[in-house]
C-alpha positions in Angstrom: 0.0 0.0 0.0 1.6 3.7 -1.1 2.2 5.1 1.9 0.3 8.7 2.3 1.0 12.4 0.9 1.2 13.8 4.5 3.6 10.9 5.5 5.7 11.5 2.1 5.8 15.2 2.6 7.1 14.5 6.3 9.9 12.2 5.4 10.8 14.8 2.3 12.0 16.7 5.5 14.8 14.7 6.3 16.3 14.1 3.1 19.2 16.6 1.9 19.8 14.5 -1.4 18.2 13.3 -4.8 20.4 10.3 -4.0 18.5 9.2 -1.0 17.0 6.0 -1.4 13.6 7.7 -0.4 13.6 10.3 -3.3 14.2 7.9 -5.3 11.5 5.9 -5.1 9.7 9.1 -4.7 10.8 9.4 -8.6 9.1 6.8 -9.4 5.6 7.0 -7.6 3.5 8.1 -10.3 0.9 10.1 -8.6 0.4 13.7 -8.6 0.6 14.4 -5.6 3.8 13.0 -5.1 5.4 14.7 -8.0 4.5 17.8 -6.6 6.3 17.2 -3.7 9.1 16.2 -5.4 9.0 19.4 -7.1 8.4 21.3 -4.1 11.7 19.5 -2.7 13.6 20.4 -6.0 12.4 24.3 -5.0 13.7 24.4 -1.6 16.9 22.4 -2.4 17.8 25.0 -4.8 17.0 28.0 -2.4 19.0 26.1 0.0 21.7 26.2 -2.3 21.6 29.7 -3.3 22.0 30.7 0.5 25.1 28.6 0.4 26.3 30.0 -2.5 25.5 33.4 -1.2 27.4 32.7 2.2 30.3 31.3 0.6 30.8 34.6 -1.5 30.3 36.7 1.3 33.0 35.0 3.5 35.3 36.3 0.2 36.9 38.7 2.3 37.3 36.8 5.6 38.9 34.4 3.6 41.3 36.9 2.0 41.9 38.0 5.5 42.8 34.8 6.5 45.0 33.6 3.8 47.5 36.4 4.9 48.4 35.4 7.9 45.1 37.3 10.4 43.0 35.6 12.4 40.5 37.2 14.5 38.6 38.8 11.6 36.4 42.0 12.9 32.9 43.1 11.0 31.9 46.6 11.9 28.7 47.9 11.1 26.2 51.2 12.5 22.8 52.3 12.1 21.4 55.0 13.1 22.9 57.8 11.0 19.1 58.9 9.7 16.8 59.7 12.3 15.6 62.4 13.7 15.9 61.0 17.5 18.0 58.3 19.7 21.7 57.0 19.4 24.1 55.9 16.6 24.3 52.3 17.7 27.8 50.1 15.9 28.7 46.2 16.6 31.5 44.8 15.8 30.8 40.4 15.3 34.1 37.9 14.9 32.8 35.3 13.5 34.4 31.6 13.5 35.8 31.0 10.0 33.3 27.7 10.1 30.3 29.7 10.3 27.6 28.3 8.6 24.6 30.1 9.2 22.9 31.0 5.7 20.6 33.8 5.4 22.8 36.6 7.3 22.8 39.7 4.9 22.3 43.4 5.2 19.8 43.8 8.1 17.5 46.4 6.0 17.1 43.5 3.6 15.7 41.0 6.2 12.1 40.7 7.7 12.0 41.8 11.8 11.4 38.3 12.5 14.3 37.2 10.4 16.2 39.7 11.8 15.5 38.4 15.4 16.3 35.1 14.8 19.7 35.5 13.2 20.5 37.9 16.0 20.4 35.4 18.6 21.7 32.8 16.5 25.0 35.1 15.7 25.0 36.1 19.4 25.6 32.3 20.0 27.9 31.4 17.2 30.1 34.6 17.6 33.6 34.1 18.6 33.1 38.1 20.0 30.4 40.6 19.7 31.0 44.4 20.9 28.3 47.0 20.9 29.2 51.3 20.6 26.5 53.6 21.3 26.4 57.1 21.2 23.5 59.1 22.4 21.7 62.5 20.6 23.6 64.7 23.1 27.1 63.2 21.4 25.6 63.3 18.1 24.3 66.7 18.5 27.6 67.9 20.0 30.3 66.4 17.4 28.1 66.0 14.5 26.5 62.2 13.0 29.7 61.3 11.3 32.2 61.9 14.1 29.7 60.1 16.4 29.2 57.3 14.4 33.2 56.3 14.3 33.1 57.1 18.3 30.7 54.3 18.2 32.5 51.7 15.9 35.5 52.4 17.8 33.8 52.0 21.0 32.5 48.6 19.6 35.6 47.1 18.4 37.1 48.3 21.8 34.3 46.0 23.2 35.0 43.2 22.1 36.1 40.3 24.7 39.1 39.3 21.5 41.4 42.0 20.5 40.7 42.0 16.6 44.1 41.9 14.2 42.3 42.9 11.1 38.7 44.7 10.8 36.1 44.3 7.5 33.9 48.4 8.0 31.1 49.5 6.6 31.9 52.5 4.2 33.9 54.8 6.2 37.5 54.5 7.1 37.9 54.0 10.7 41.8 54.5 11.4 41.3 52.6 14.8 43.0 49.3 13.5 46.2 48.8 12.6 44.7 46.9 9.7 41.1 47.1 8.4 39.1 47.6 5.1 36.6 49.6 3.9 33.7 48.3 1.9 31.0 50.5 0.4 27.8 48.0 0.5 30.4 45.9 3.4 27.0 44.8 5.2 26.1 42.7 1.4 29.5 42.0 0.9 30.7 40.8 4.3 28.9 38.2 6.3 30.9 39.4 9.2 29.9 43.1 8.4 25.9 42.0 7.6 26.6 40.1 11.4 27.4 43.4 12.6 24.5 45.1 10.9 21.8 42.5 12.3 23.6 43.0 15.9 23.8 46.9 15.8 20.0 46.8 13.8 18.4 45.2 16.5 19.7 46.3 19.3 18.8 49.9 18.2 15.3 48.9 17.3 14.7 47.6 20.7 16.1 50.6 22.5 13.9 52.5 20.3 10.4 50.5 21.4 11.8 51.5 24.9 12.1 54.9 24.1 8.7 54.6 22.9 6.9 53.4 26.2 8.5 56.4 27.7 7.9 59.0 24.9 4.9 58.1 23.3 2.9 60.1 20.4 6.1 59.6 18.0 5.7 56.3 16.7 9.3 55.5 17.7 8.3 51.4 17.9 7.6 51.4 14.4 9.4 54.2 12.7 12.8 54.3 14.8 13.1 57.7 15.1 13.6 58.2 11.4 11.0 61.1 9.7 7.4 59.5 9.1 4.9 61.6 8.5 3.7 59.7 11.7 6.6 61.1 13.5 6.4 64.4 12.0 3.0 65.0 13.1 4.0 64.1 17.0 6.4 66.9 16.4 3.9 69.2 15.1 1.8 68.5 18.4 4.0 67.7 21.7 7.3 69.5 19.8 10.6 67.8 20.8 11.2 64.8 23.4 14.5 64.5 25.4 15.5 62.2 22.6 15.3 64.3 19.9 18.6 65.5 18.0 18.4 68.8 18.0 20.5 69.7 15.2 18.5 67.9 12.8 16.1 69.7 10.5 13.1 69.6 11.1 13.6 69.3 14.8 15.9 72.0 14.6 13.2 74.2 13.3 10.5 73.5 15.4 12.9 73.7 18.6 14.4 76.9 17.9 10.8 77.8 17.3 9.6 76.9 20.8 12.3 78.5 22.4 11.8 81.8 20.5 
């Protein structure tokens, strides 16, 4: 007696090759059903493998790295440059050079949830992860861009392993002896796109925080960057002790209230 779709589809689970016995015979069941599960497992398979591929390609640099003599292998990321309220948060993630964990990629390209697992799954793999904040008074004092290598700095100088070469995220840091800069590093990287899930995150959830305690923003959902949602709590309650205060429009509207 053919054993049942719901069965077949179950034991499709566990198989990670056409050459499995199972698939086989799979092949040569002849009822609908089943070929569309085989199809279904030829469609994953080849996702799988693109995710692979993808990993492999963006472990080109570590690799590099490596082949020259370096060993603990730094990715540096921030977020935070945009919005009109909270910190510039950075992370710095060594990864193991075995890291196998497919699907890590520039954090603005991932779903929340995505990004929520992978965090704690890179938090657990990690050889080292470091985390740099810097607040709106710093940012609002020094300007984004001097506050945002403060932060990467401050990351890399958290890390439990002292880095010997580090992978950044556009800018030049000058804070390792050795390090590279890569425009688009968080999708070219897969210890930089570590660094931009870790630094994404961890903002985000500071940010729902900041929420709870400043409400009428929109701060869970919009992070503090300028949605007409936000915008409009400016309008009406004018800045929060978050703000940064020498971004336009908050600018504007606080020079207004203090005139």
């Amino acid at each position: 007696m053919a054993e049942k779709l719901a069965i077949i589809k179950e034991r499709l689970q566990l198989v990670t090759s056409e050459a499995d016995p199972f698939f086989q015979e799979c092949l040569l069941d002849e009822r609908k059903g089943v070929a569309k599960l085989v199809a279904s497992f030829r469609r994953e398979q080849a996702k799988k493998e693109a995710l692979f591929a993808q990993l492999e390609a963006m472990k080109y640099y570590e690799n590099e790295a490596r082949s020259k003599g370096f060993q603990v292998i730094a990715g540096i990321d921030e977020v935070g440059r945009g919005p009109l309220a909270g910190p510039v948060v950075a992370a710095a993630v060594v990864l193991p050079a075995d890291f196998d964990i497919v699907g890590v990629n520039d954090s603005k390209q991932l779903s929340e949830a995505k990004r929520d697992h992978l965090y704690d799954t890179i938090l657990e793999k990690a050889l080292a992860v470091g985390i740099g904040i810097k607040s709106h008074e710093v940012i609002d004092n020094i300007n984004i861009y001097e506050a945002t290598k403060l932060a990467m700095a401050d990351a890399i100088d958290a890390l439990s392993m002292k880095p010997d070469f580090c992978l950044i995220d556009a800018m030049p840091l000058k804070h390792c002896e050795h390090e590279l800069s890569l425009i688009k590093g968080d999708s070219k990287s897969v210890s930089i796109a570590a660094a931009s899930i870790v630094a994404k995150v961890t903002r985000d959830r500071m940010m729902a925080k900041f929420d709870e305690e400043f409400p009428g923003y929109g701060f869970a959902k919009n992070m503090g960057y300028g949605t007409k949602v936000h915008l409009d709590g400016l309008e009406e309650q004018g800045v929060c002790p978050i703000h940064r205060l020498t971004f336009a429009p908050v600018k504007n509207i606080f020079l207004g209230t203090k005139s």
